[in-house]
C-alpha positions as CSV (number, residue, x, y, z in Angstrom):
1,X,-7.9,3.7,1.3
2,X,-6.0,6.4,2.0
3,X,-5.6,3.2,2.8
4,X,-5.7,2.8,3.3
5,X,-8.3,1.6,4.3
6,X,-7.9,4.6,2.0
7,X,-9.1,3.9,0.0
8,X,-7.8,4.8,2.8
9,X,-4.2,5.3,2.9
10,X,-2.3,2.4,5.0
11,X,0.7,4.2,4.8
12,X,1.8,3.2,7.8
13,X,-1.4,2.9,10.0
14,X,-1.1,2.4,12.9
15,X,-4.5,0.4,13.2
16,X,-6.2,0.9,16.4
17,X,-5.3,-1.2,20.0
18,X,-7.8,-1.4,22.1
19,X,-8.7,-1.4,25.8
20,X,-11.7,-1.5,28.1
21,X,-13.5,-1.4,31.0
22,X,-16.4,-1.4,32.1
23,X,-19.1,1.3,31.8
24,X,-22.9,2.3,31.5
25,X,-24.9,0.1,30.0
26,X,-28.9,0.3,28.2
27,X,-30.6,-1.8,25.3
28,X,-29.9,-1.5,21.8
29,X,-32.0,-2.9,18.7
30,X,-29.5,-5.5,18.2
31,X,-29.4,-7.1,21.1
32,X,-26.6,-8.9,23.4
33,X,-24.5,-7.0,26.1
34,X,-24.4,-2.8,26.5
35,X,-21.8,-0.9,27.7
36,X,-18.0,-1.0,28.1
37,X,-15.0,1.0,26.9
38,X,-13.2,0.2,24.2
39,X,-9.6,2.1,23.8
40,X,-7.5,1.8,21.4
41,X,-4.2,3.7,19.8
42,X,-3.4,5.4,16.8
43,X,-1.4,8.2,15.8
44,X,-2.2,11.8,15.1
45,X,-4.8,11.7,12.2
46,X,-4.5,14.3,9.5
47,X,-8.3,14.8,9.9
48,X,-11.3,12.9,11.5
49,X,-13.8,15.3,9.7
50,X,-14.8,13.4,6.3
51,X,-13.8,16.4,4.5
52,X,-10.4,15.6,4.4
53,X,-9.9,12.1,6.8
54,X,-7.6,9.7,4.9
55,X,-5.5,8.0,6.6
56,X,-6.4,4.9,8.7
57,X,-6.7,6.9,12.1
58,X,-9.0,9.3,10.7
59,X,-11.2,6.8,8.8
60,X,-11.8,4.6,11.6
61,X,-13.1,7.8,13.5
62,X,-14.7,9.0,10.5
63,X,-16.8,6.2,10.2
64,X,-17.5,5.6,13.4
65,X,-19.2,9.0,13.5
66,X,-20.6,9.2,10.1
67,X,-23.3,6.8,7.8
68,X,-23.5,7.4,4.2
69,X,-25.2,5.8,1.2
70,X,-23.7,2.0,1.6
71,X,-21.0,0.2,3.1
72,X,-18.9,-3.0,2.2
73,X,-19.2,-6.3,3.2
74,X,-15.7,-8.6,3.6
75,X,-16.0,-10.0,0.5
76,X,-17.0,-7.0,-1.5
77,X,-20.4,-6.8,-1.6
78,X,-22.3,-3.0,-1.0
79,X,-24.6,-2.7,2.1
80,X,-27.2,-0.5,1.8
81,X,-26.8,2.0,4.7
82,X,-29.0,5.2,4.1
83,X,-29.8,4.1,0.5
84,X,-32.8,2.4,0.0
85,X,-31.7,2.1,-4.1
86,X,-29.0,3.3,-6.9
87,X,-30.0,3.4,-10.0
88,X,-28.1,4.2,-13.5
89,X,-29.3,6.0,-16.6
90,X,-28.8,3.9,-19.5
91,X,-25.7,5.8,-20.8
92,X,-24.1,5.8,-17.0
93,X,-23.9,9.5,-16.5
94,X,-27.1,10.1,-14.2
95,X,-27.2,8.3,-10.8
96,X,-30.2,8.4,-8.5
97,X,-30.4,7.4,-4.9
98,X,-33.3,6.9,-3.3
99,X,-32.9,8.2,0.8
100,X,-34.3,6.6,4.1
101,X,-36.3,9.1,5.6
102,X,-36.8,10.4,9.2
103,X,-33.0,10.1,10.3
104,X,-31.2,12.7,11.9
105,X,-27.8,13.9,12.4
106,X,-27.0,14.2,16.5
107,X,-27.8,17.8,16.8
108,X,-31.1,17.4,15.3
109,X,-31.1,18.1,11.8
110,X,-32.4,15.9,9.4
111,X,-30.1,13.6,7.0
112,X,-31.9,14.3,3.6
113,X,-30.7,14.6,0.2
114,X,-30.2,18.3,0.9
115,X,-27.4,16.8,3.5
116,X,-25.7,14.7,0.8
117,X,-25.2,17.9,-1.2
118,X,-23.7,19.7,1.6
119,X,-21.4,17.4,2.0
120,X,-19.9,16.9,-1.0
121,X,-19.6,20.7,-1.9
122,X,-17.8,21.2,1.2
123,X,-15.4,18.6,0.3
124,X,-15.0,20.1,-3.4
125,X,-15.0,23.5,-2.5
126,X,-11.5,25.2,-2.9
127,X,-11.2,26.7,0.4
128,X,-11.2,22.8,2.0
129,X,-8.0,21.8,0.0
130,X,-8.8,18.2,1.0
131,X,-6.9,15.4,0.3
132,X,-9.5,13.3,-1.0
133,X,-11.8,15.0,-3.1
134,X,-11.0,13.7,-6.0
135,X,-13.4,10.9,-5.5
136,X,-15.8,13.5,-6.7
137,X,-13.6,14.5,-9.6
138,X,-15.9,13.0,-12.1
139,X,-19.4,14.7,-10.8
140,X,-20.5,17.7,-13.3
141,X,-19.0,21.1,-11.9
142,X,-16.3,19.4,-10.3
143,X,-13.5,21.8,-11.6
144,X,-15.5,24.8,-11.3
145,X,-16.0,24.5,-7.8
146,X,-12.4,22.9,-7.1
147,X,-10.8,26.0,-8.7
148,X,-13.5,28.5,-6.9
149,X,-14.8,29.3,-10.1
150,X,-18.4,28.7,-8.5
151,X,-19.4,27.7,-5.0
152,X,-22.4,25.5,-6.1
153,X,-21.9,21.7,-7.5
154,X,-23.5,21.3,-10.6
155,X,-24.1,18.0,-10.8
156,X,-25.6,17.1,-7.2
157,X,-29.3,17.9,-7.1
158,X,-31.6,17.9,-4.2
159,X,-34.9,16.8,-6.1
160,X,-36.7,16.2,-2.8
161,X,-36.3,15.3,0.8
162,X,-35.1,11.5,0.0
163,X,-34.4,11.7,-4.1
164,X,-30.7,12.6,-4.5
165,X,-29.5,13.0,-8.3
166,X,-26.1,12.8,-9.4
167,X,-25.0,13.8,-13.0
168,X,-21.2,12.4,-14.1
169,X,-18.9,14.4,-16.7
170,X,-18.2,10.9,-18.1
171,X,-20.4,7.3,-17.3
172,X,-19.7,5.4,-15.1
173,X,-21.3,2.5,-14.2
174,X,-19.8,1.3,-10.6
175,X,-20.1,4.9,-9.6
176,X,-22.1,3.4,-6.8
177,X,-19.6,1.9,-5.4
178,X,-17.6,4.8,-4.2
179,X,-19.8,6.2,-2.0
180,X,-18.9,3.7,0.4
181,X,-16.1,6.2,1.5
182,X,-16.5,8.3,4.3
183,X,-16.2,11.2,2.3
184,X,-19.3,10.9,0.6
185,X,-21.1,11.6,4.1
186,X,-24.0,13.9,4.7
187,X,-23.1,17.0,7.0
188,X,-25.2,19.0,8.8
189,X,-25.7,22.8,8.2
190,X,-24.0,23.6,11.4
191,X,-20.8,22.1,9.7
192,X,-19.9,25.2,7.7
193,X,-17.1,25.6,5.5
194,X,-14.4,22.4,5.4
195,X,-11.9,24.9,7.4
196,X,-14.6,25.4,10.2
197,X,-11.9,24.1,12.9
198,X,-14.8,23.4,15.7
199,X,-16.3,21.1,13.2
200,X,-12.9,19.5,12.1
201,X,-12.2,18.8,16.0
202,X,-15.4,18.0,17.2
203,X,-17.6,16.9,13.6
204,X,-21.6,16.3,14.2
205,X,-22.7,13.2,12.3
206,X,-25.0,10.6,11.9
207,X,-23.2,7.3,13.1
208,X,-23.2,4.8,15.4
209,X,-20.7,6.7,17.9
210,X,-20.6,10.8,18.7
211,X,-18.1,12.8,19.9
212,X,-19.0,15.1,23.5
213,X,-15.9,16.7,23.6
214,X,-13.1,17.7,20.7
215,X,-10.5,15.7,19.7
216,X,-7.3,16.5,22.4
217,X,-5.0,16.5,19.9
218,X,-1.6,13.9,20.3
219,X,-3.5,12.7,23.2
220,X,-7.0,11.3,22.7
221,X,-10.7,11.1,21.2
222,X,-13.3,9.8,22.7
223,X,-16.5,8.3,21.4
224,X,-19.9,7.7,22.8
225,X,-22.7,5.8,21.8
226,X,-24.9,7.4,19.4
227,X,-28.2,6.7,21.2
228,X,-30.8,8.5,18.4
229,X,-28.9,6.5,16.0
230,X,-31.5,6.0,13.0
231,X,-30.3,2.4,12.1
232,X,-29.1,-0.7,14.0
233,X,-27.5,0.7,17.2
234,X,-24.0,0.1,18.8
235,X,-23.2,-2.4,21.6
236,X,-20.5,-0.1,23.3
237,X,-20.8,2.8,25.4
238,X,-17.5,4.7,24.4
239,X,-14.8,4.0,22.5
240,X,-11.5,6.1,23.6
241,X,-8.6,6.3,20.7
242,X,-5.2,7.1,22.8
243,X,-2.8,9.1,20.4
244,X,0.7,7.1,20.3
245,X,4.1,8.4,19.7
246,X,4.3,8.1,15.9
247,X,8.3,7.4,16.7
248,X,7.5,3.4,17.8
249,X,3.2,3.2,17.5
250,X,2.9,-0.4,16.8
251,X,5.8,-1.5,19.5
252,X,3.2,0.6,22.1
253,X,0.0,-1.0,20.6
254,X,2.1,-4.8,21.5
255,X,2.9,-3.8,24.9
256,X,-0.3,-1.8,26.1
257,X,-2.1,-5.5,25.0
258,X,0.3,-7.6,27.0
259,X,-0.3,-6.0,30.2
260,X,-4.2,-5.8,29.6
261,X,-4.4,-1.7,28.8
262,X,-5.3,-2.6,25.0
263,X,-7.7,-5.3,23.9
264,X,-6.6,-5.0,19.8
265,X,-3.3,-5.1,19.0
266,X,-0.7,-4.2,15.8
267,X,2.3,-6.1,16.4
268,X,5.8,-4.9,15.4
269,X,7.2,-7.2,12.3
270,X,10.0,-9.2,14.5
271,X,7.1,-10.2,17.1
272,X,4.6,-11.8,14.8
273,X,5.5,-15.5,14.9
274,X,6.3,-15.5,18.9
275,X,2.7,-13.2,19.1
276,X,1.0,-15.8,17.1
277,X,2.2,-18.8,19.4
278,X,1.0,-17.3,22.3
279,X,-1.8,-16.1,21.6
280,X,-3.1,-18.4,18.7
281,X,-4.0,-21.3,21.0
282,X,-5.9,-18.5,23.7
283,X,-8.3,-17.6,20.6
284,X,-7.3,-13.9,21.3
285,X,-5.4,-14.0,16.7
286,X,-7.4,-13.0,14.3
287,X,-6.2,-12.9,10.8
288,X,-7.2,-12.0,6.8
289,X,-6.0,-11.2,3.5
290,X,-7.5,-8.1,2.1
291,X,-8.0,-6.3,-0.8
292,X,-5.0,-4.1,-0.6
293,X,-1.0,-4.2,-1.6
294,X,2.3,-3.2,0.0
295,X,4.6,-1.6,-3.0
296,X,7.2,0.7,-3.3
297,X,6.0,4.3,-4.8
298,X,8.6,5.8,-7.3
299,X,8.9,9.5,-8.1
300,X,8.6,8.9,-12.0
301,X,9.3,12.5,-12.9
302,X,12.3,13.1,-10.8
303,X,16.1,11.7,-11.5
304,X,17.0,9.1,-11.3
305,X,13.8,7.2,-11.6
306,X,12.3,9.3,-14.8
307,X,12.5,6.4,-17.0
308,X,11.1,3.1,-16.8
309,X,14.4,0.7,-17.4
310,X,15.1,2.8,-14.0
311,X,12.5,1.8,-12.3
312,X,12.6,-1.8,-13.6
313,X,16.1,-2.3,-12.1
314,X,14.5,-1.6,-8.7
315,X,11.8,-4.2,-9.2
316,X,14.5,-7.2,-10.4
317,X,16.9,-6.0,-7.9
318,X,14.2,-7.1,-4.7
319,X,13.9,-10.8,-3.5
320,X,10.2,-10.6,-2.3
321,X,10.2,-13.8,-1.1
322,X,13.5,-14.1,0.8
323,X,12.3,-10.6,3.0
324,X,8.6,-12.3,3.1
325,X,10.1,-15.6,4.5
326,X,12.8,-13.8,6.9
327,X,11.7,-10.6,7.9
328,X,8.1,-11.3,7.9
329,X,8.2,-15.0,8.9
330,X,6.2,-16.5,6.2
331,X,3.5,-14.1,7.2
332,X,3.0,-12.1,4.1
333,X,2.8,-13.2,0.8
334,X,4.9,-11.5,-2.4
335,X,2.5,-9.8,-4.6
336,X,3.2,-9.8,-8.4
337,X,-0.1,-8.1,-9.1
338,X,-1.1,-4.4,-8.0
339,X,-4.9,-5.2,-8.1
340,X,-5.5,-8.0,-5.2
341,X,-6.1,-11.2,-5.1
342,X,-10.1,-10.8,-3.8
343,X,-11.1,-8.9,-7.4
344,X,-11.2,-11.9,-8.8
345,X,-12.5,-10.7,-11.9
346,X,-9.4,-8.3,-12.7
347,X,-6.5,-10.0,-10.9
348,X,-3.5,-11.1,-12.8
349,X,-1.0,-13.4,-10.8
350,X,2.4,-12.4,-12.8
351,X,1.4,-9.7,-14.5
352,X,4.7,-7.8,-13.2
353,X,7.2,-9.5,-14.6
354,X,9.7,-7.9,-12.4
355,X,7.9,-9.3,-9.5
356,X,7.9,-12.4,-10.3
357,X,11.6,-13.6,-9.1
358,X,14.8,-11.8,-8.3
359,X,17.0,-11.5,-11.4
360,X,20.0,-10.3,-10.8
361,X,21.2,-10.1,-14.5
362,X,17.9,-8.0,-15.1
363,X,18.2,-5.8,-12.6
364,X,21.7,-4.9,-13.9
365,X,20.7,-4.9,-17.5
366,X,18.2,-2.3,-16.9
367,X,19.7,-0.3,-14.3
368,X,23.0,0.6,-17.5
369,X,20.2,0.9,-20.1
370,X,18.7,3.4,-17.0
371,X,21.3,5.5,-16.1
372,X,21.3,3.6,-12.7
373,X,25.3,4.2,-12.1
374,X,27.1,2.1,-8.6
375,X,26.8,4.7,-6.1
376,X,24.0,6.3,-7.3
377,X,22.3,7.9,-4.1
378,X,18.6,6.7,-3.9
379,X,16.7,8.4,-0.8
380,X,14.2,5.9,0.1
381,X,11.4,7.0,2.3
382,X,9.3,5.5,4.9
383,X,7.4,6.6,8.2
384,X,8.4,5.2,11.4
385,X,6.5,3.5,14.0
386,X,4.3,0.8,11.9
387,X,6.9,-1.7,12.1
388,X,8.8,-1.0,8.6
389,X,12.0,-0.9,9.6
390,X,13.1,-4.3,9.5
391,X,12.0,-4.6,5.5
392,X,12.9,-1.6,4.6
393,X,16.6,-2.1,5.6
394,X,16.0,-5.4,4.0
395,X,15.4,-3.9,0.7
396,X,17.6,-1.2,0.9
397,X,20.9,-3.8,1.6
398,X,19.4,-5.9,-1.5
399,X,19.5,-2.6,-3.8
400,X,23.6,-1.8,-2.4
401,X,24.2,-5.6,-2.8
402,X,23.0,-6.2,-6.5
403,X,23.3,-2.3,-8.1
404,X,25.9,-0.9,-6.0
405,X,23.1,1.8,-5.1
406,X,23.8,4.1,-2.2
407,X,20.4,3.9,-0.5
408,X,19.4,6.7,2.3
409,X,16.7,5.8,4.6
410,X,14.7,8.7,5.0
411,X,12.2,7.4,8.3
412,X,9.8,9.9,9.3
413,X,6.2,10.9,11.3
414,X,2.9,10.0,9.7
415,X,1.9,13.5,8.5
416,X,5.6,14.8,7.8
417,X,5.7,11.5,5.8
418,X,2.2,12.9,3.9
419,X,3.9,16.5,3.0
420,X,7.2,14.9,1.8
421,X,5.5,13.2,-0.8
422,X,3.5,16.0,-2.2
423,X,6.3,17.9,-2.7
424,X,7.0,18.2,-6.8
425,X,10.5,18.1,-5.5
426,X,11.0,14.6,-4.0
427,X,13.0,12.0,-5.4
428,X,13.4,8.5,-4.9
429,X,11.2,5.7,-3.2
430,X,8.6,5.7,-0.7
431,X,7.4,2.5,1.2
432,X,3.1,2.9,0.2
433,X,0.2,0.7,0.6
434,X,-3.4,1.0,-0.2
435,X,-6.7,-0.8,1.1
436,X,-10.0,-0.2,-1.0
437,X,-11.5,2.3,-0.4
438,X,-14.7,0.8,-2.4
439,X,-14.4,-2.6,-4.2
440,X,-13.7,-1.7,-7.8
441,X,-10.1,-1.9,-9.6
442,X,-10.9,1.5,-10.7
443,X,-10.3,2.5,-7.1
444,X,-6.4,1.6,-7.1
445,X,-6.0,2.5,-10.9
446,X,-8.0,6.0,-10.6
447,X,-6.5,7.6,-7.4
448,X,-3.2,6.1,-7.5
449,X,-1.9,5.8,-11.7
450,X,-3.5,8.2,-13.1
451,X,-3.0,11.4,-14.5
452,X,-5.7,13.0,-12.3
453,X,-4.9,11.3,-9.5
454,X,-2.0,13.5,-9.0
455,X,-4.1,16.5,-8.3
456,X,-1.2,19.3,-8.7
457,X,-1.4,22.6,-7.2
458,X,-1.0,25.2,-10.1
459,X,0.3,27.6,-7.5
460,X,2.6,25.3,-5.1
461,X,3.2,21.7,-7.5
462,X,2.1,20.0,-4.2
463,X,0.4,16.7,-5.3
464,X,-3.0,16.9,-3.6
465,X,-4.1,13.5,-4.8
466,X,-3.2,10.0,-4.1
467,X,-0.5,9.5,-7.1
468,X,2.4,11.0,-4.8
469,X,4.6,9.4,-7.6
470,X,2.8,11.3,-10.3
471,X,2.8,8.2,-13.0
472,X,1.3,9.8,-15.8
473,X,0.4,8.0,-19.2
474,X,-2.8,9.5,-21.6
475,X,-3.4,5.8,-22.7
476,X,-3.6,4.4,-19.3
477,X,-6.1,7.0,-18.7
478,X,-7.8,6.4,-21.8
479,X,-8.5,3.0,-20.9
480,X,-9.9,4.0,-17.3
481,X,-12.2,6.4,-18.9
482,X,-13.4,3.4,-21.4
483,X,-13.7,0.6,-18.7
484,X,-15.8,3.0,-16.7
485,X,-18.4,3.9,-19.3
486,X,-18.7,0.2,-20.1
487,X,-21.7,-1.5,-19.1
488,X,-20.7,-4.6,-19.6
489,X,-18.5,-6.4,-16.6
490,X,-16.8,-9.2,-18.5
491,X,-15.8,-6.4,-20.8
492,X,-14.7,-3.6,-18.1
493,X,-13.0,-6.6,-16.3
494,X,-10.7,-6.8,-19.2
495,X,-10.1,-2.9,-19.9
496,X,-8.7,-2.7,-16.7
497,X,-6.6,-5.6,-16.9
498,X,-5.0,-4.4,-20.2
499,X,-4.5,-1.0,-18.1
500,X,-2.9,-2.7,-15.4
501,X,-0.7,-4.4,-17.7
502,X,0.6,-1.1,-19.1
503,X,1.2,0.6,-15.8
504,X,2.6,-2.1,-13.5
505,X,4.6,-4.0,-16.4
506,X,5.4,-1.9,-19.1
507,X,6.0,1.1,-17.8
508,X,6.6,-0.2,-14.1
509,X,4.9,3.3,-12.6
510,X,4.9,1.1,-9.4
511,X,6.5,-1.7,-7.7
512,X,4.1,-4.2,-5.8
513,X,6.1,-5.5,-3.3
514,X,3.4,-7.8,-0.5
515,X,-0.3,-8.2,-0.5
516,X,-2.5,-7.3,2.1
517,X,-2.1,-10.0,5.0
518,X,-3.0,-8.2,8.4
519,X,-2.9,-10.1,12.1
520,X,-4.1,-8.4,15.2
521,X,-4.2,-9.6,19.0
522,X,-7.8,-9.1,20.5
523,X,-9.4,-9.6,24.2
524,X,-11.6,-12.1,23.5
525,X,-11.8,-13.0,26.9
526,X,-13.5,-10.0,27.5
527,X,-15.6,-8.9,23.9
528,X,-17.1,-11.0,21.4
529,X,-17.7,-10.6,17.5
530,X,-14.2,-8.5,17.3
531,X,-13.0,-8.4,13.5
532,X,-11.6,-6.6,10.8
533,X,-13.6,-5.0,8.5
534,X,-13.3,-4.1,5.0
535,X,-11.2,-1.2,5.4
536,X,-9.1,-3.2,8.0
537,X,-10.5,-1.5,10.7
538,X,-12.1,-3.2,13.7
539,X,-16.1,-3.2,13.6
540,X,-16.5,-1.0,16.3
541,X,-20.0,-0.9,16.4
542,X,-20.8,-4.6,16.2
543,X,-18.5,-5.5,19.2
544,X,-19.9,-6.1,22.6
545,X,-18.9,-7.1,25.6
546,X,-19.2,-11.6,26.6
């Protein structure tokens, strides 16, 4: 998910920390206590708007504000949400959803199929330049209206008030599965064109939660409950995100929950294990393993990573476990895969064989047959305040100790993190993680291997896509294209572990560094049913106050 969640990216989230006190109350269909504040801090978002939200600050707004099609269970499973069914042509190429009726976005409007259309032109269109339209890239008429060849999508058609039909460029048979992601939301006419900046700072949706004043940006947004909401209402009464310095985000989230101003807590990397002990036995640590991975992104057409014996060096040269039993405590786990553990049907303990161990003979061998000279400067990138530091100079003292590399650390904010690796110039590595965004492989191989997933700007080489590293092999995207159109899952299971296979091993387009362990403090003292979601996000709109 960009991200994380992102999916969602997680490229540093700072996940939300909460707060609260107490506030209005009133019924809701699902029972328990009303009312309450929730706060919690994040940095600045790139967008909260589902035309372009990415990150894990603007998701968790996003979706706070916005219902689509389904959601996703813990384990994987879709949740209808506004669909009452999917259903497949027999080649894969023609989706149709069938549409609850009689719900309506905040400012009146109806959520129809008309909606759905709406919003995913105004992600396409040209003039949005967003992020994360490339989940669409496969819909008919995609590239016309991308390029602003045409200002209609071709392939989204209205065919009544609750019939939406979606025709692919190519099958694709877990299509369903990505419109999960906030930007497959309906918008409301009001919403205009994806640069409308009243809409960006202030966006009208259908959710649980609603915004009554714009988002004060580097200082707050503030949510209220949605109280027309058309399906299962929320418990809270407002939920208030306070914007952190990006500089030391998760050191603030710690301390705001220690003296009672948050009630969810990130925790900075050297705190965990004395976090856990405290807290553990008070009920107020909650932990998972989710369908994400930590790894290193290299810039595969830049010097001096534009070949893979390069980039395989890199991989030999780290010793997973010694940073994942020191720096992290024994509270992450090396990965060896890129795909996570919880696909079950796709995931490949070992299938990096650079992941495996720490060879220092390897990592040698292939750094001479690379071109990877002692004293060789590598920049390596990261952005500060989500508690990387302490692995990241980890790494970076393994790569001097075994290559000889001279390794700059290159720490900045969120967004200026974001731009640095779009640009066609950068070089290097970048510290990168991702959380499904949907539960498919094709969700980590798609936006972040492939070809397409690069999205360059003719005009600028910016990479607008989620393949900031801009891996690019025709076969690899070969076998996405052939996984997707097959209906079979046993069979698509297997395409995409040959895929994997050629990107993460062969060609070692990526280095998979930790999976995705995540610990947070919460009040439970104070609110009940407080978890994670799928995206790693908390379930805002199932908590309530005790």
């Amino acid at each position: 998910m960009r991200g994380a969640t992102s999916a969602k990216w997680v490229v540093g989230a700072v996940i939300v920390a909460m707060s609260a006190t107490a506030c209005g109350g009133g019924d809701n269909k699902a029972g328990g206590e009303s009312g309450g504040t929730f706060r919690f801090g994040i940095t600045e978002p790139t967008a909260i708007d589902p035309v372009n939200a990415q990150e894990s600050e603007g998701i968790v707004i996003a979706r706070a504000l916005f219902t689509g099609l389904y959601d996703t269970s813990n384990d994987g499973k879709l949740i209808p949400k506004l669909a009452e069914s999917g259903t497949p042509s027999d080649d894969g190429k023609t989706w149709t959803f069938k549409i609850k009726g009689g719900t309506k976005f905040t400012n009146g409007e109806p959520v129809d199929a008309e909606a759905f259309v709406r919003g995913w032109t105004r992600v396409t269109a040209k003039a949005s330049a967003s992020d994360v339209s490339y989940h669409m890239a496969d819909i008919v008429g995609y590239e016309d209206l991308h390029s602003g060849k045409s200002d209609k999508f071709a392939g989204l058609t209205a065919v009544d008030a609750t019939t939406l039909k979606v025709e692919l460029s190519i099958p694709d048979f877990e299509f369903v599965k990505k419109t999960a992601h906030s930007v497959f939301s309906p918008v409301p006419k009001v919403a205009g064109a994806g640069d409308n900046k009243a809409f960006n700072d202030q966006p009208i949706g259908n959710g649980a939660f609603k915004m009554t004043s714009p988002w004060q940006h580097n200082t707050s947004i503030t949510l209220v409950r949605n109280d027309d909401y058309g399906l299962e209402k929320a418990h809270l009464a407002k939920v208030e995100a306070k914007i952190l310095n990006p500089a030391n985000g998760s050191t603030l989230e710690y301390q705001g929950f220690q003296s009672g101003q948050f009630d969810y807590a990130r925790m900075p990397t050297p705190q965990l294990t004395a976090a856990k002990a405290k807290y553990d036995p008070q009920g107020e640590w909650i932990s998972g393993d989710f369908s994400g991975i930590n790894y290193l992104n290299i810039f595969n057409q830049n010097p001096p990573f534009n070949n893979a014996d390069a980039r395989k060096a890199i991989s030999y040269a780290i010793d997973r476990e010694a940073i994942a039993k020191g720096v992290f405590q024994g509270l992450q786990k090396p990965a060896t895969a890129f795909l996570p553990p919880s696909f079950a049907d796709v995931y490949q303990a070992g299938v990096c064989t650079s992941c495996v161990k720490q060879d220092v003979a390897k990592a040698k061998e292939y750094a001479e047959k690379g071109g990877l000279k002692p004293g060789t400067v590598v920049n390596f990138g990261y952005n500060t305040g989500a508690g990387h530091e302490e692995w990241v100079q980890a790494v970076a003292q393994q790569l001097k100790d075994v290559l000889g590399l001279e390794v700059k650390l290159d720490g900045k904010p969120f967004k200026e993190a974001l731009a640095t690796q779009q640009d066609k110039a950068t070089s290097g590595l970048w510290r990168q993680a991702w959380t499904a965004d949907y539960p498919t492989a094709d969700n980590f191989m798609t936006p972040l291997l492939s070809t397409t997933g690069i999205g360059e700007d003719p005009a600028t080489g910016k990479a607008q896509g989620d393949n900031r590293g801009r891996y690019s092999n025709p076969e690899f995207d070969k076998l996405l294209v052939t996984a997707k159109a097959t209906k079979d899952d046993a069979a698509r299971a297997a395409l995409y572990k040959q895929a994997e296979k050629l990107a993460v091993d062969t060609d070692q387009g990526v280095i998979p560094l930790w999976q995705r362990s995540q610990y947070r403090l919460v009040n439970s003292k104070k609110f009940k049913n407080i978890k994670m979601d799928f995206y790693e996000d908390p379930n805002l709109a199932e908590i309530s106050l005790k």
